[in-house]
N, C-alpha and C positions, 0 to 999 in steps of 0.2 A: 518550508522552503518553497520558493517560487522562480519562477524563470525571468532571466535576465533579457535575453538575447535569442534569437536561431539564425541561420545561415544556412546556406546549401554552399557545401565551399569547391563541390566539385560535383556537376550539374548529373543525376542521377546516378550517382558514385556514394558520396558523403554528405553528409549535413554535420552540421554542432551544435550542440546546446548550453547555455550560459549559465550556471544558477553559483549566484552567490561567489567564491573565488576558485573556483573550477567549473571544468567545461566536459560535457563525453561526445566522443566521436559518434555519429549515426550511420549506421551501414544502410543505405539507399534500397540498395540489392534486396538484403538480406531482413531487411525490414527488423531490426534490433540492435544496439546499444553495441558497437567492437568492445572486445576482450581488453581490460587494461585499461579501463575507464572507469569512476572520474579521474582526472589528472588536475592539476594546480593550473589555471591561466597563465601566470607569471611562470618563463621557463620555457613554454611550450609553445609560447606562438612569439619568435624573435623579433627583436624593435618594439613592439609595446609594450608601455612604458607601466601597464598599471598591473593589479594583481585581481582587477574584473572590471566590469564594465555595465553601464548603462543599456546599451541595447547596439545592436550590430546589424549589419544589412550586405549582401555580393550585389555587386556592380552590373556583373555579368562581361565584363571585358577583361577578366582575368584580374578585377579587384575587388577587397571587400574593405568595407569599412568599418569602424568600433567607434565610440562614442561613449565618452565619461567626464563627466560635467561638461564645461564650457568647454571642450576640446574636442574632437578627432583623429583618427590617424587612417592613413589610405594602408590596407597589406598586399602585398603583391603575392598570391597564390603558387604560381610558378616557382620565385626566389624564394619561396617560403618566407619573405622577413617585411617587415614595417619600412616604406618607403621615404626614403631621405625627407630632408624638408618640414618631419611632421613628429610631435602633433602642431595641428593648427585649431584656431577658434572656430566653435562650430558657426557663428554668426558670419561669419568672413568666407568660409569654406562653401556656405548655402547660405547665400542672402535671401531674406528677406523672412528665413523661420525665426520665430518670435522670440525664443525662450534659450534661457543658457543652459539649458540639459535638456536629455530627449527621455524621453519610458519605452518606445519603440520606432522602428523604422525598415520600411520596406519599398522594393524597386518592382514596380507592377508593369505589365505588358503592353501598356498603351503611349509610353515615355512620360510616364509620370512617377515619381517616388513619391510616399506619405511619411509623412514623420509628423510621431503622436504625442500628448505628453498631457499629464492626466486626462479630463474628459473630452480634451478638444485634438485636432490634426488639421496641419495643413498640407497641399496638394503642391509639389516642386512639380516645374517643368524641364525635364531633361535639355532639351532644346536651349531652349532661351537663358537658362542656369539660375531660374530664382523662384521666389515661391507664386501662384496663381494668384489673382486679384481676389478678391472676398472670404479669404483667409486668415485665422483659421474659424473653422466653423465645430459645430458638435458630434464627435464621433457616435452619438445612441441614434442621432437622428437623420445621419448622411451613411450609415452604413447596415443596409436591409438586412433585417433577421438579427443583428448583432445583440446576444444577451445583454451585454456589460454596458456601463456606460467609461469604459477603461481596460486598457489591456497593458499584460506585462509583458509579449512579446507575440510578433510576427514574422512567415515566410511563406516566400512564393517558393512553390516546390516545384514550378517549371512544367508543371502538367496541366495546366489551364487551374489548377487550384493553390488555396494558399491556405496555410491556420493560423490560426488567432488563440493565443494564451491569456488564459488569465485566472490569477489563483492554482487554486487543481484541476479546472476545466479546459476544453479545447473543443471550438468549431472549426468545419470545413470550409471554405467559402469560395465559390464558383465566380472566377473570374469574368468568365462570359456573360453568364444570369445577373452576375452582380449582386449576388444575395448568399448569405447563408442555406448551407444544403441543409433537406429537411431532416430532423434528426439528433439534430443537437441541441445545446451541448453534450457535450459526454466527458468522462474520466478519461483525464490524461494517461493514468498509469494503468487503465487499462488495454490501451492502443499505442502507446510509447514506451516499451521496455526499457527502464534503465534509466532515460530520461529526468524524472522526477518524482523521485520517491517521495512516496506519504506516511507519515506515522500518526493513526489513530488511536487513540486513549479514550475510554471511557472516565468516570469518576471514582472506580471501587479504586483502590489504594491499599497495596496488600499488609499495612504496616495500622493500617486503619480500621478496616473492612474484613480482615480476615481475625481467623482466633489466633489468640496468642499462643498454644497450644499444638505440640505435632499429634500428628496420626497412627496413638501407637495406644491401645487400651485394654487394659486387661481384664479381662470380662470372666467374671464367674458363670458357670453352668448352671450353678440352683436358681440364679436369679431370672431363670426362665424353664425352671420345674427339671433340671438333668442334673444327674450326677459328674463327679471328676474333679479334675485340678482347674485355675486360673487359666484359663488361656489367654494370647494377645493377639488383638486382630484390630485391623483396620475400617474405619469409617468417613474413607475419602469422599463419598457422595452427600454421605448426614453432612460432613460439615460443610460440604461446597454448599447443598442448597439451605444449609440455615444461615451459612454468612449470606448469602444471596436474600433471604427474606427479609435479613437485618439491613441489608443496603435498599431495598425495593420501601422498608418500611421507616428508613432513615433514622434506624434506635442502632444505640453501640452494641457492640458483642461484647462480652463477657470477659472480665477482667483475667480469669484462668491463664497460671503457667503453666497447670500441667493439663491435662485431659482430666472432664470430669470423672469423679467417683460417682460407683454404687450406693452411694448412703447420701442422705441430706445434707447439707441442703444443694448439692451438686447432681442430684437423682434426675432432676427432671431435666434439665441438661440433656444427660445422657439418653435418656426417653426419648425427648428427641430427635438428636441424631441417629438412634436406632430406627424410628419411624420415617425420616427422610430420611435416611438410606433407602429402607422397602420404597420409597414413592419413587426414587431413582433408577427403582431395576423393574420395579409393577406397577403398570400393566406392560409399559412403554420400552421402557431401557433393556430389558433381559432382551426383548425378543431382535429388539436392532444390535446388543451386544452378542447375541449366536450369529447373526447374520453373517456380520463381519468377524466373528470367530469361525466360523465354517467354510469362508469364502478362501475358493486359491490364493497363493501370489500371485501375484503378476497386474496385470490390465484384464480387457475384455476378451473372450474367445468361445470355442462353440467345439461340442465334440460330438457324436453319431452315438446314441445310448438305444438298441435293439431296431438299429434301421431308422433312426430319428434322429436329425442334427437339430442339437440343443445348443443355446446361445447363453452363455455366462458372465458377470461381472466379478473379475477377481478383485481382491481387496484395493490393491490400486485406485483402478474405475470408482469404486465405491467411496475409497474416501476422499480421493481429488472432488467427485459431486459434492462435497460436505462443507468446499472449501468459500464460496460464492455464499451459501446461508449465513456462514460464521462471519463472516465478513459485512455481509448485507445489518446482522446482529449488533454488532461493533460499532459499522456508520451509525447506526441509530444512536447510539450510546447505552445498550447493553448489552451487560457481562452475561456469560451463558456456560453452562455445564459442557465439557466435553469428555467424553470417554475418550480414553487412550488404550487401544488395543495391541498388546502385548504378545500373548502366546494362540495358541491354536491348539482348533476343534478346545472340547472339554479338560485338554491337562492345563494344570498350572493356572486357575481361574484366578488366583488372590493376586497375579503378577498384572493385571488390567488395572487400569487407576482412572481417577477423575479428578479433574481441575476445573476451574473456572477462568476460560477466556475475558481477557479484561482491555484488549487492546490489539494493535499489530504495526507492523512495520512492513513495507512492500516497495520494491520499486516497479512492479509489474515482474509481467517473465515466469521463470520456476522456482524462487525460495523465498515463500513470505515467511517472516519471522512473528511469531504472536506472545503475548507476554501473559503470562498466567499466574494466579494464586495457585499453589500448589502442598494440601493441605500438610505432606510431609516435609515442607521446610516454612513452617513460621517466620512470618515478617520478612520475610525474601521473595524479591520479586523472581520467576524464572521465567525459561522461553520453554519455545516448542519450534523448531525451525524443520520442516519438509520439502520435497520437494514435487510438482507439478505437471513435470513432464516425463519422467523417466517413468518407462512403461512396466519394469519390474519390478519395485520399490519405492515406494514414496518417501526412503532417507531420512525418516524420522526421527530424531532424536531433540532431548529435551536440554535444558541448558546442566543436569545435574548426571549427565554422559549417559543417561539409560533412555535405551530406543524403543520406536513401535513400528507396528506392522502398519496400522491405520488410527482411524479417531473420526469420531462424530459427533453432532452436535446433541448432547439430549433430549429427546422430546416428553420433557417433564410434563404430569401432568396438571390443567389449569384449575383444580379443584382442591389444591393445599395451602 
């Protein structure tokens, strides 16, 4: 998804953003995404005729204008509706721009408007009503600092600044300096809530990449020198990190529909996943898995322990910090171990699991969505969906209704 359009449709109030055939309103104020967004184009802005648009641009005289293909339409803000007469040709409406569609277009401070349209822009004169002589020229080379040599949308934000979209990126850019501030690009969704979500995927494939095989094995005591009956117990970690070694080492995993057996030729199998497991909890994992089993709820806070105020990270703090790594993980395009922390202090140890992060979805804000292998449902893709801002629970729960306290990323170690 990429953006269409931006506007300021009510001068430090509101802004809008275009992508694809809905639009979300932008609280100025509030610096995030109003409640009730995205909405359908078509519907919500009266008299325009299409169901999205090209690229958009405010007048600043209580009009904004839309642009989709060779057309335009003027909207009157105040009437809230699309003004009589329109649409009209965009060539007729602004003479002397070149082309029968636009990619972007913006009304700059000096009575000039630009209108872009793949690598090139030309420079309109408010005044005079048409476009500058030596037009158009090349947007990488007439617009200082400018990464791209193309953008997908533009607006002045009325503060002597304006941004420049394009792709998932966004710079700032100094009207006055006439250059790009220093610092950019940067992620859009991570400075514009809501705006335009991103969904990153790595390659693992959990119908591919994972075992065929759930998380359920019955494990004899002799077969490690004790007495007793079968038991059944779980080895979410073995299998996370051996589909992992199988994806890292580009060999299939193993044709099993059930979990392997104690005996040949499915013994070494088993082996193992019993040996990564141990590399999942030793040296590394147990001791970050006590942390965050010992840690309060809540967020950060400090209590007075024999005349000493001591400062703490409750699970919260802890796993919201975990959320930027897994992530940073992902962009690169890899899958990664995450424990999911379940119960607290020392009861109920077997109710902690692990998956393998394989992807996410985010608009920015507080509830990224991440899609996991999850070695107790075979060939099904699930989530993990949290939340970021809420300071006494992170609202964790999985796509299969069963919830956690926190989660971390494993810090497996680099010698297996």
């Amino acid at each position: 998804m990429r953006l269409s359009a931006a506007l300021v449709r009510i001068a430090g109030i509101e802004a809008d953003f275009f992508r694809d055939a809905d639009y979300v309103a932008y609280s100025i104020v509030l610096d995030k995404t109003e409640s009730g967004f995205p909405k359908p184009i078509k519907g919500n802005w009266p008299g325009l005729p299409w169901d999205r648009v090209d690229t958009a641009m405010n007048w600043n005289n209580g009009k904004l204008f839309f642009f989709n293909g060779p057309e335009c339409v003027s909207f009157d803000v105040a009437q809230n509706n699309a003004d009589a007469g329109y649409p009209k040709a965009i060539k007729a409406q602004w003479p002397g721009v070149p082309w029968d569609s636009l990619g972007a277009a913006v009304l700059w401070n000096n009575g000039k408007a630009y209108f872009f349209k793949g690598t090139e822009y030309v420079r309109f004169d408010v005044s005079d009503h048409k476009v500058d002589a030596g037009y158009p020229q090349s947007i990488k080379a007439n617009w200082p600092g400018m990464p791209w040599d193309r953008i997908d949308a533009v607006v002045n934000w009325g503060n002597g600044k304006a941004y420049f979209f394009h792709d998932q990126e966004y710079v700032r850019y100094d009207l006055a300096a006439d250059k790009v501030d220093p610092g950019y690009p940067q992620a859009t969704v991570d400075h514009w809530p809501g705006v335009l979500p991103v969904t990153v995927r790595t390659t693992f494939d959990v119908k591919k990449h994972g075992f065929h095989f759930g998380n359920d094995f019955k494990i004899t005591p002799g077969l490690f020198g004790g007495p007793g009956q079968p038991v059944f117990f779980g080895l979410c970690g073995g299998m996370c990190y051996a589909a992992l070694a199988r994806y890292d080492a580009h060999t299939t995993v193993e044709t099993l529909a059930h979990p392997p057996q104690q005996t040949c030729p499915e013994l070494e199998l088993f082996w193992e996943l019993i040996q990564r497991q141990t590399y999942t909890l030793y040296p590394l994992g147990l001791t970050r898995l006590m942390q965050f089993l010992l840690a309060r709820d809540g967020s950060s806070g400090s209590e007075t322990i024999t005349g000493v105020r001591v400062s703490y990270d409750g699970i919260v703090t802890l796993s919201v910090k975990e959320w930027p790594p897994l992530r940073a993980a992902l962009d690169r395009g890899k899958p990664v171990i995450v424990c999911l922390v379940r119960s607290t202090g020392t009861n109920d140890l077997n109710e902690n699991h692990q998956v393998v992060a394989i992807g996410y979805r985010w608009a920015g804000g507080s509830h990224p969505t991440v899609f996991i292998y999850d070695p107790n449902h075979p060939e099904e893709e699930q989530t993990l969906t949290f939340s970021l801002d809420d300071k006494n629970s992170i609202q964790g729960i999985e796509s299969d209704g069963k919830s956690m306290r926190g989660f971390f990323v494993n810090p497996l170690p680099t010698d297996h």
